[in-house]
C-alpha positions in Angstrom: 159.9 39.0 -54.6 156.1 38.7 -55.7 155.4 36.1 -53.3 157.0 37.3 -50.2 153.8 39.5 -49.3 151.5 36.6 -49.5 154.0 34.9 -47.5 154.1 37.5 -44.8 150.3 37.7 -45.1 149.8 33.9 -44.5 152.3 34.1 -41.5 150.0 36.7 -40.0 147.0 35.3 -40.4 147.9 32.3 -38.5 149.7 34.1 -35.3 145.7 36.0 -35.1 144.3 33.2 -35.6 146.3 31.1 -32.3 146.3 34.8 -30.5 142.6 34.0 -30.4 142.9 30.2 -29.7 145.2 31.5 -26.5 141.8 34.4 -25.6 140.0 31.2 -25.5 141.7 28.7 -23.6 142.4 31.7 -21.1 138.1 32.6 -20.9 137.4 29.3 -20.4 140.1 29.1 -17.1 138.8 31.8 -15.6 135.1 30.7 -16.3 135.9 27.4 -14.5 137.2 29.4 -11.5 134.7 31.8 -11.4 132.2 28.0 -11.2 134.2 26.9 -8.2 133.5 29.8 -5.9 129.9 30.8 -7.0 128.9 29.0 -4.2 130.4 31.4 -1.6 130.1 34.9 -3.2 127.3 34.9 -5.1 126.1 36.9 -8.0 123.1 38.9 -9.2 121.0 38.1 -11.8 122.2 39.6 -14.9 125.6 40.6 -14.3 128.2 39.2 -16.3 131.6 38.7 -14.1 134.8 40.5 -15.1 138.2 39.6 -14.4 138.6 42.7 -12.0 135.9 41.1 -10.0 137.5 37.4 -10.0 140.8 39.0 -9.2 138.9 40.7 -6.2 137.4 37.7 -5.3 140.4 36.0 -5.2 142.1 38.2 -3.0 139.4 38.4 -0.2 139.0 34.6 0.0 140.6 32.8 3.0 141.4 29.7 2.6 140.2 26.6 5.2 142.6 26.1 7.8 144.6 22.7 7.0 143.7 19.5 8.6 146.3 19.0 11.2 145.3 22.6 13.2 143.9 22.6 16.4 140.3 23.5 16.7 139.7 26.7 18.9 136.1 27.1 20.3 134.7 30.9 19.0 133.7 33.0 21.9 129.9 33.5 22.9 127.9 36.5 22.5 128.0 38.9 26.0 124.4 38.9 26.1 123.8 35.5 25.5 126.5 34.7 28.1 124.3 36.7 31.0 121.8 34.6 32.8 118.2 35.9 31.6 116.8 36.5 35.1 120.1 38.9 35.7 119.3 40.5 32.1 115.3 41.2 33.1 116.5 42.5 36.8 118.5 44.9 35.0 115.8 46.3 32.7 113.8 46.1 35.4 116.2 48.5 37.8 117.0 50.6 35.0 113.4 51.5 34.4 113.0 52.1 38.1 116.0 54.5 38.0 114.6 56.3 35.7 111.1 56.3 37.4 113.0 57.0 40.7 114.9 60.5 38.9 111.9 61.5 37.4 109.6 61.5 40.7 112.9 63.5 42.8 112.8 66.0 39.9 109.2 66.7 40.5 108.8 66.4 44.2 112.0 68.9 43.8 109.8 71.2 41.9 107.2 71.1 44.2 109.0 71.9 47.3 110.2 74.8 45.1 106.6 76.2 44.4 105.2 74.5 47.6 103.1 77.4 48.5 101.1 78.1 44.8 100.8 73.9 44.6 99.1 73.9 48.2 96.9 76.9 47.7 96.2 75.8 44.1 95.0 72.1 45.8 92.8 74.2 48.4 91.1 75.4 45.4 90.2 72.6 44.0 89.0 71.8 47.1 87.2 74.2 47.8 85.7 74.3 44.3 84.6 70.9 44.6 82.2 71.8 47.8 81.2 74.4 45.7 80.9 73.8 42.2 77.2 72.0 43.0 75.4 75.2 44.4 77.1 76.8 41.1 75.3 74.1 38.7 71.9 74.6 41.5 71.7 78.4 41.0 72.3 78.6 36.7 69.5 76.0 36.5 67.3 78.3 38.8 68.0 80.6 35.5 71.2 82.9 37.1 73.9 84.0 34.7 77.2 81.7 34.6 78.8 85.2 36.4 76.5 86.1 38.9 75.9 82.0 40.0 79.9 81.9 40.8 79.7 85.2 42.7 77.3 84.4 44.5 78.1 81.4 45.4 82.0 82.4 46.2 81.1 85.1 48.1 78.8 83.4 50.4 81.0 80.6 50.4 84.3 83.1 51.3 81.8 84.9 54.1 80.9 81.9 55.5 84.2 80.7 56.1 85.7 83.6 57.4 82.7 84.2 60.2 84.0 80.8 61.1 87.3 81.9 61.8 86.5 85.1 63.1 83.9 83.2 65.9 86.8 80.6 66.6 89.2 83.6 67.4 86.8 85.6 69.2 85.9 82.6 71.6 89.2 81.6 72.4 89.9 84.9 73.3 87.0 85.8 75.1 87.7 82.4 77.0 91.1 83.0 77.5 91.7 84.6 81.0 89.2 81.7 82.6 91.0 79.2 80.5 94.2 80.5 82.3 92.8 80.5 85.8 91.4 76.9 85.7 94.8 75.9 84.0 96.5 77.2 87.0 94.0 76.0 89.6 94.6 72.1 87.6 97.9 72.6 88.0 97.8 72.9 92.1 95.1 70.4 92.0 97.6 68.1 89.6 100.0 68.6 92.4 98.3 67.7 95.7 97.2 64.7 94.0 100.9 63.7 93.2 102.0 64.7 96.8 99.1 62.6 97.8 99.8 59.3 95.4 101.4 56.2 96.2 104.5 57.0 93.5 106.2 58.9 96.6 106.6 62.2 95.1 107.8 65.0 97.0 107.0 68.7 97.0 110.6 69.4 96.8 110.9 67.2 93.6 107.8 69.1 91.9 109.7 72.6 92.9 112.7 71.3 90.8 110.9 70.1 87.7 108.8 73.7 87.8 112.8 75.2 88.5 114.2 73.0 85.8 111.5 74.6 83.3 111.6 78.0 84.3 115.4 77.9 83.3 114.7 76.1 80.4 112.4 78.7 79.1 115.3 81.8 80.5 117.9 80.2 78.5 116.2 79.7 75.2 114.7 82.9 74.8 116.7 83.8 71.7 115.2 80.3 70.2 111.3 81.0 71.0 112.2 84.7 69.4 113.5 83.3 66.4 110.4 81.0 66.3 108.0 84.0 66.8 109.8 85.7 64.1 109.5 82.6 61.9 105.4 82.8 62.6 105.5 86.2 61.5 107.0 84.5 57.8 104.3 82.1 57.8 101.6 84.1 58.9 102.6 86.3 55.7 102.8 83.1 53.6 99.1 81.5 54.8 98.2 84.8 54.0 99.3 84.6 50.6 98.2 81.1 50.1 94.4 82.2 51.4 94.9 85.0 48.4 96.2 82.7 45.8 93.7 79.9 46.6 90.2 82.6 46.8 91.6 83.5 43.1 92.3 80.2 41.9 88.3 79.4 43.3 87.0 82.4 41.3 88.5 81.0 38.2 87.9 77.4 38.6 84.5 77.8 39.7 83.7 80.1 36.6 85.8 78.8 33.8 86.7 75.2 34.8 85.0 73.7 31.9 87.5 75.3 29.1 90.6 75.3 31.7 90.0 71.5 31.4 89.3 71.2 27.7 92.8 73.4 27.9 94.4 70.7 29.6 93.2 68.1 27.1 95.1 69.7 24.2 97.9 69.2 26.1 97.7 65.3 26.0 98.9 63.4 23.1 95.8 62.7 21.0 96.1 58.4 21.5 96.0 59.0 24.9 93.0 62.1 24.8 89.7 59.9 25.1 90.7 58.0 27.9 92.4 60.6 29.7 88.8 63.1 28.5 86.8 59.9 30.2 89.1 59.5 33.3 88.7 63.3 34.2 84.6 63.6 35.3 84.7 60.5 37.0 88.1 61.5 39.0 86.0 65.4 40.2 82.8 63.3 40.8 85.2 61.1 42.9 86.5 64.2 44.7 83.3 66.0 44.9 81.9 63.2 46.7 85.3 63.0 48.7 84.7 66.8 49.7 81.2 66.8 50.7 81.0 63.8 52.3 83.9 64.8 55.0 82.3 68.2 55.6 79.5 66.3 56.7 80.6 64.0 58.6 83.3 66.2 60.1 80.0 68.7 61.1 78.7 65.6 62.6 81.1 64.4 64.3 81.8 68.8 65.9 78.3 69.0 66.3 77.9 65.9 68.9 81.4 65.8 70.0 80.5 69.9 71.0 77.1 69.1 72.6 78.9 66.6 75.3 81.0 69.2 76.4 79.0 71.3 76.7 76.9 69.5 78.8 79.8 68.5 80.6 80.5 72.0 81.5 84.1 72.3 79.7 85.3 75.6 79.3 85.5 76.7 75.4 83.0 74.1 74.1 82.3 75.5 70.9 86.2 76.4 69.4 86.6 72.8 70.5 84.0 72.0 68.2 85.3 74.2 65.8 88.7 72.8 65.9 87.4 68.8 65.6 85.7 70.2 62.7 88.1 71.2 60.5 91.0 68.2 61.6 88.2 66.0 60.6 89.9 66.6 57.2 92.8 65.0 58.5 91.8 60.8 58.5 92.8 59.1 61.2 95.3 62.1 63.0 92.9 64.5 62.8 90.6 62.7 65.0 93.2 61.6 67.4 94.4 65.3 67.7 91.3 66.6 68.2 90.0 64.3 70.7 93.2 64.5 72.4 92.6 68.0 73.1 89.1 68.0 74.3 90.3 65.6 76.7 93.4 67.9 78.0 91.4 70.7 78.4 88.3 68.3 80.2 91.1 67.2 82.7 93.2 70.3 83.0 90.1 72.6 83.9 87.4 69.9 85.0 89.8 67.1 86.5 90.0 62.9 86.1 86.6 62.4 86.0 85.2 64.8 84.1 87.7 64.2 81.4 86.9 60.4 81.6 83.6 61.5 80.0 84.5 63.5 77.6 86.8 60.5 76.2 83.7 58.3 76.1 81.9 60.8 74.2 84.6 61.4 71.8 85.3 57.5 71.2 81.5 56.9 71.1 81.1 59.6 68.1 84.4 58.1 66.4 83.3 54.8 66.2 79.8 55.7 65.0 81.5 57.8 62.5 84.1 55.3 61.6 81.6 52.3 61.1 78.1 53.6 59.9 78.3 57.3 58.6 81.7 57.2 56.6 80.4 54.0 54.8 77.0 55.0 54.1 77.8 59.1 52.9 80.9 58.5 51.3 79.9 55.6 49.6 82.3 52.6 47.8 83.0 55.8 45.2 85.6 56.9 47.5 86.1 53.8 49.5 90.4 53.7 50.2 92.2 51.0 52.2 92.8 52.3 55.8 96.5 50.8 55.3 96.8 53.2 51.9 95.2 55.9 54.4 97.8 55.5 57.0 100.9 55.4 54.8 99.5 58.4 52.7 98.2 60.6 55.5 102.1 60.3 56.6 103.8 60.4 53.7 102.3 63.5 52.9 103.0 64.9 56.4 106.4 64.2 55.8 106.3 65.8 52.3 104.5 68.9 53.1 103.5 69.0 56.5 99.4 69.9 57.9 98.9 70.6 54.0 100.1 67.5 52.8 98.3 65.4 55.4 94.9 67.1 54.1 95.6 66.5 50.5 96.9 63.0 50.7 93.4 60.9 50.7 91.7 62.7 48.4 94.4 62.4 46.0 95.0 58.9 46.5 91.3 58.5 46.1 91.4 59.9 42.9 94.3 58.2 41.7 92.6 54.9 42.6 89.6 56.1 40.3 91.6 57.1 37.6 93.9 54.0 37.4 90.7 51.9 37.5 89.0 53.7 34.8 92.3 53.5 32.4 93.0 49.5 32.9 89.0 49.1 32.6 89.3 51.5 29.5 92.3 49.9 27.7 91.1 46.6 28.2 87.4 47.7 26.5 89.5 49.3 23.7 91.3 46.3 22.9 88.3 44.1 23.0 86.4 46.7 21.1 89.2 47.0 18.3 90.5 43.7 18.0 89.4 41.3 14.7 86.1 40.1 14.9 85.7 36.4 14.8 84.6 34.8 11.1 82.2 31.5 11.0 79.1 30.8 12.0 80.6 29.2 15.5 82.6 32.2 16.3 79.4 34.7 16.7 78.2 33.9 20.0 81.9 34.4 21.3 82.5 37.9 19.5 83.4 40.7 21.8 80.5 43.1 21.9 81.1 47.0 21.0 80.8 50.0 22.8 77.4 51.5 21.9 77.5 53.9 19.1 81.5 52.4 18.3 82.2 51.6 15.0 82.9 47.8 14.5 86.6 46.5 13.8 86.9 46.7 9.6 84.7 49.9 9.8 86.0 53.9 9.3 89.8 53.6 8.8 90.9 50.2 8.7 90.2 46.8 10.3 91.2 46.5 13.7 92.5 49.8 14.1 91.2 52.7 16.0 89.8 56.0 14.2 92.2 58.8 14.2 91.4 60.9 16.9 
C-alpha cells in the first residue's frame, strides 16, 4: 500500500505531460493555417492571432470556384458604360437647368417689384448725370449737404420746366394741329380720288364708315383703356417719387451705400468685385452723359429744320426726339417717324420729304462721328448686342426696359472684362515664382505695391482678405 501513491503520482505526471504534447501539436496546426491565408487577410503589426479570429477567418473565406465552372464576365460600372461626350452633355444641361431656374426666379421677382426696380434704375441714372456737378461744387468748398441739394434741386427744376414747356406747347398747338390734320385729310383724299390706283369716293366713304363703327362699338374697350391710364398715370407718378428719393440718397451717401454693398460679398471675391465697381459707374457715367449730349444734338438740329420748314409744333418735336434718343436704334426711328407724320399730315409730300432728309442727315452724323468720338471705346457695345437687348428689354419691361437695356449691357461688358483681366493678373501674381538663374527673365511681374508669392501668409497663396 506505500507504493500505490507514487504509483498514482507517476501515472499523473505522464497524462500532463502528453496533455501538453497534444496543446502543442494542436498550436502548431493552427499556426500553419493561420500561414496559408496571411496572404489574403492580412494582419497588423503586433497583434498576435487567436483562435476566435482563425475560426472567423475561416468562416468568411470563399473558396475558388472549381476548375470545370463556366466563366461569367462581371458587369461594368454604369458610369463607365455611358459614352463620355453623353456624361459632359449631361453636366453640362444640368448646370444650365439650374442657371435657367435661377434667372426665372429673379426675372419673377422683378416683374413682382417692377415699379421700385425701374424707378430705382432711373436713379442711378439720373445720379450718374449728376453725381459730377456734386464732386464740381464740394471742391468749390460747399458742404457734402448743400452740394447734393443744390445740385438735385436744379437738376429736379430743370427737368420738370421741360415737361411742363412740352405740355404747354402741344396744347397751345393743339386746335391748329387739329385743323391742318383735317385739312391733310381732304387734301390725302383728292389726291387718292385723283391717283392712278382707281380709288373711288364711295370706297373712301366706307373705310371713314367702317371706322366710325369701329370706334361706336368699342367704346367699353377705349373706357377700360382710359381707366387703365388713370392706373398708370398713378404708378409713373409713384415711380417719379420713388426715383427723386432714391437720387437724394444716392447722390448724398452713395459712397457708404456701396461700401454697404461690399460687406455683402464673400471676402475672396471682395477686391475684385471693390475694383470692378468704379470702373462699371465711370462706364455708366460716361454712358449717361454722352447720350444727353448727343440726344441734345441730335433735338437741337433735327428742331432747327423744322422749324425752318415751317412744321407746326417744332419745338415738342424736338423735345420728344430728345428724350427717345435714350432709346438706341427705336428711339430714333420713332422719333423721326413722327416728325415726318406730322411734316406730311399738316405740310404735305414734299414738305415731309425734307424733313426725312434732315432727320436721316442728323442720324448718320450722329451714328458715325459724334457717338464714336463722345462716347468713346469706354462704352463702345456691338450694335447686334444693341438690337437683341434694346428688344429683349422691351419685351421684359416695356419703354423702361428698352431705356435700361444698353447701359446695363455696357456695364456688364465692363465688369466681365475687368474680372477675367483681374483673375487672370491674380493667378499670375500668386503663382510660384520661377527658381534659377534662367527662369528670371521669364518670371511673371507683380502688381505694384503686391507682395511677392512666398511673402505674408504662405507661398503662392493670397493674403487673407
Amino acid at each position: 500500500m506505500s507504493k500505490l501513491p507514487g504509483w498514482l503520482g507517476r501515472v499523473g505526471a505522464e497524462l500532463t505531460e502528453l496533455g501538453k504534447r497534444l496543446e502543442e501539436r494542436r498550436a502548431a496546426a493552427e499556426a500553419e493555417e493561420d500561414r496559408d491565408t496571411d496572404a489574403e487577410t492580412p494582419i497588423p503589426a503586433g497583434v498576435v492571432p487567436t483562435a476566435a479570429d482563425h475560426r472567423a477567418t475561416t468562416a468568411d473565406h470563399v473558396p475558388p470556384p472549381p476548375a470545370y465552372a463556366p466563366s461569367v464576365a462581371a458587369r461594368p460600372d454604369p458610369v463607365a458604360a455611358i459614352p463620355w461626350g453623353m456624361r459632359v452633355a449631361a453636366e453640362a444641361g444640368w448646370r444650365l437647368l439650374v442657371l435657367a431656374g435661377t434667372l426665372w426666379v429673379l426675372m419673377r421677382v422683378i416683374s413682382a417689384v417692377q415699379l421700385v426696380v425701374l424707378a430705382f434704375v432711373a436713379a442711378l441714372l439720373v445720379t450718374a448725370m449728376l453725381q459730377p456737378t456734386v464732386a464740381r461744387l464740394r471742391r468749390h468748398g460747399l458742404p457734402r449737404g448743400l452740394a447734393t441739394a443744390v445740385t438735385a434741386i436744379l437738376g429736379f427744376v430743370i427737368m420738370g420746366l421741360v415737361g411742363w414747356f412740352v405740355v404747354w406747347q402741344v396744347m397751345d398747338n393743339l386746335d391748329t394741329l387739329s385743323d391742318k390734320v383735317r385739312d391733310g385729310i381732304d387734301e390725302l383724299k383728292r389726291w387718292l380720288l385723283d391717283s392712278p390706283f382707281h380709288v373711288t369716293e364711295q370706297q373712301i366713304n366706307d373705310v371713314a364708315k367702317n371706322l366710325s363703327d369701329t370706334i361706336g362699338t368699342n367704346t367699353e374697350e377705349i373706357t377700360s383703356a382710359g381707366l387703365q391710364g388713370v392706373t398708370v398715370m398713378v404708378e409713373v407718378l409713384t415711380g417719379i417719387l420713388l426715383a427723386m428719393f432714391s437720387t437724394l440718397f444716392l447722390l448724398y451717401d452713395g459712397k457708404r451705400i456701396w461700401q454697404w454693398v461690399l460687406k455683402l460679398v464673400p471676402a475672396q471675391a471682395r477686391p475684385g468685385v471693390a475694383g470692378a465697381g468704379p470702373r462699371a459707374w465711370r462706364t455708366l457715367t460716361a454712358y449717361v452723359r454722352g447720350t444727353v449730349l448727343v440726344a441734345m444734338i441730335d433735338a437741337i438740329f433735327i428742331g432747327l429744320g423744322i422749324w425752318f420748314l415751317d412744321v407746326p409744333m417744332a419745338v415738342p418735336l424736338a423735345v420728344f426726339i430728345f428724350l427717345f434718343a435714350f432709346i438706341p436704334l427705336v428711339g430714333a426711328v420713332v422719333s423721326g417717324a413722327l416728325a415726318v407724320v406730322v411734316a406730311l399730315v399738316t405740310e404735305g409730300v414734299f414738305t415731309a420729304l425734307l424733313v426725312l432728309a434732315v432727320v436721316l442727315a442728323v442720324q448718320q452724323i450722329e451714328g458715325h462721328v459724334l457717338q464714336p468720338f463722345i462716347l468713346g471705346r469706354a462704352v463702345r457695345v456691338h450694335p447686334l448686342a444693341v438690337v437683341l437687348s434694346v428688344a429683349a428689354g422691351g419685351m421684359v419691361a416695356g419703354i423702361g426696359g428698352a431705356v435700361v437695356a444698353v447701359p446695363l449691357v455696357a456695364v456688364t461688358n465692363t465688369v466681365v472684362g475687368y474680372l477675367r483681366t483681374y483673375g487672370q493678373e491674380a493667378a499670375l501674381r500668386y503663382a510660384p515664382q520661377p527658381r534659377g538663374a534662367s527662369a528670371v527673365g521669364v518670371a511673371p511681374t507683380p502688381a505694384p505695391g503686391a507682395p511677392l508669392a512666398g511673402e505674408g501668409e504662405g507661398e503662392g497663396k493670397p493674403p487673407v482678405q
